[in-house]
N, C-alpha and C positions, 0 to 999 in steps of 0.2 A: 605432486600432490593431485587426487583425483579433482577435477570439476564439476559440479552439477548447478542445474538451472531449478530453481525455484518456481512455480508460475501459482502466486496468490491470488486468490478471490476472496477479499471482504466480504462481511455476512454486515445486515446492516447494524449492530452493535459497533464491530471494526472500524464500520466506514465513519462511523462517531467519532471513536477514537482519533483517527486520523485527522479527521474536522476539528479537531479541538486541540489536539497534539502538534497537528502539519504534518508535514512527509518528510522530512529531513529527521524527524524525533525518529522517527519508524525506521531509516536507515542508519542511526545512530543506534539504536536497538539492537537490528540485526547484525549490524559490526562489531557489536560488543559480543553477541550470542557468537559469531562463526569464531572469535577471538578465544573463547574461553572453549573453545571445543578445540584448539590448535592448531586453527584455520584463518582465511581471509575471507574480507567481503570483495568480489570485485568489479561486480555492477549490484545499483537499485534503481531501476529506471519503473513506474508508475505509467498504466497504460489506459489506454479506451477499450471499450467492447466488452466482453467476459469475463474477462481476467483483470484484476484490477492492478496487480506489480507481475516484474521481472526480476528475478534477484540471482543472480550467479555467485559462486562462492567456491575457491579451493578449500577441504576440507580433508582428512589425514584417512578419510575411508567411508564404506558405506553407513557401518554403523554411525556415523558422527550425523552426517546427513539425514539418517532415517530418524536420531533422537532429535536432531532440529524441526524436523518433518512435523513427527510426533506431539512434541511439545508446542508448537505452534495452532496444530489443528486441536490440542486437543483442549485447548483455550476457547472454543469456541467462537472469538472472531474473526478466523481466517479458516477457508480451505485450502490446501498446499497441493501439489502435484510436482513429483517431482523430478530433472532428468537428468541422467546420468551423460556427461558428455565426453568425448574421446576428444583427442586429438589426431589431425594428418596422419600423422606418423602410426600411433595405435590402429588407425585402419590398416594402412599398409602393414604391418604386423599381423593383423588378423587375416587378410587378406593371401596372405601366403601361408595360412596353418593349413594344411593337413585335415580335411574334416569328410568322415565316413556318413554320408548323409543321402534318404529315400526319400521322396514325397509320396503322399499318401497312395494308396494305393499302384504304389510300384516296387515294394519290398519283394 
């Protein structure tokens, strides 16, 4: 199942929330949310600087992820950004395709 990384930034309404909820409420949430999309959670780790969480998640495809995306930002307390992550092995896979490819002006 695909993985993607989450990287949330509370807006300050969110940051309310959380202050009043805790952050354990907030990865109870998001467990519940990747569960009903037919998915896991498998990190919520809460950070400093920019960003205020990390949230990794297997999830059964893009569309799943892009309606988590979606529905989260469009709650207005959180901005999302989101990333699609491979696996070793997926590189290596892509790594050996086959790709007919110019850089600009070298066609």
């Amino acid at each position: 199942m695909p993985k993607y990384l989450f990287i949330a930034s509370y807006t300050a309404e969110g940051m309310q929330g959380v202050l009043a909820q805790g952050g354990t409420s907030r990865r109870t949430v998001v467990e519940k949310t990747a569960a009903d999309l037919g998915g896991r959670l498998l990190a919520f780790d809460f950070a400093f600087g920019g960003e205020d969480a990390y949230v990794t998640a297997e999830l059964p495809d893009h569309q799943a992820a892009a309606a988590l995306a979606m529905r989260a930002s469009a709650s207005g307390a959180v901005r999302v950004k989101t990333v699609v992550l491979l696996t070793p092995e997926e590189i290596d896979s892509a790594a050996h395709q086959s790709v007919s490819y110019s850089p600009p002006g070298k066609a």
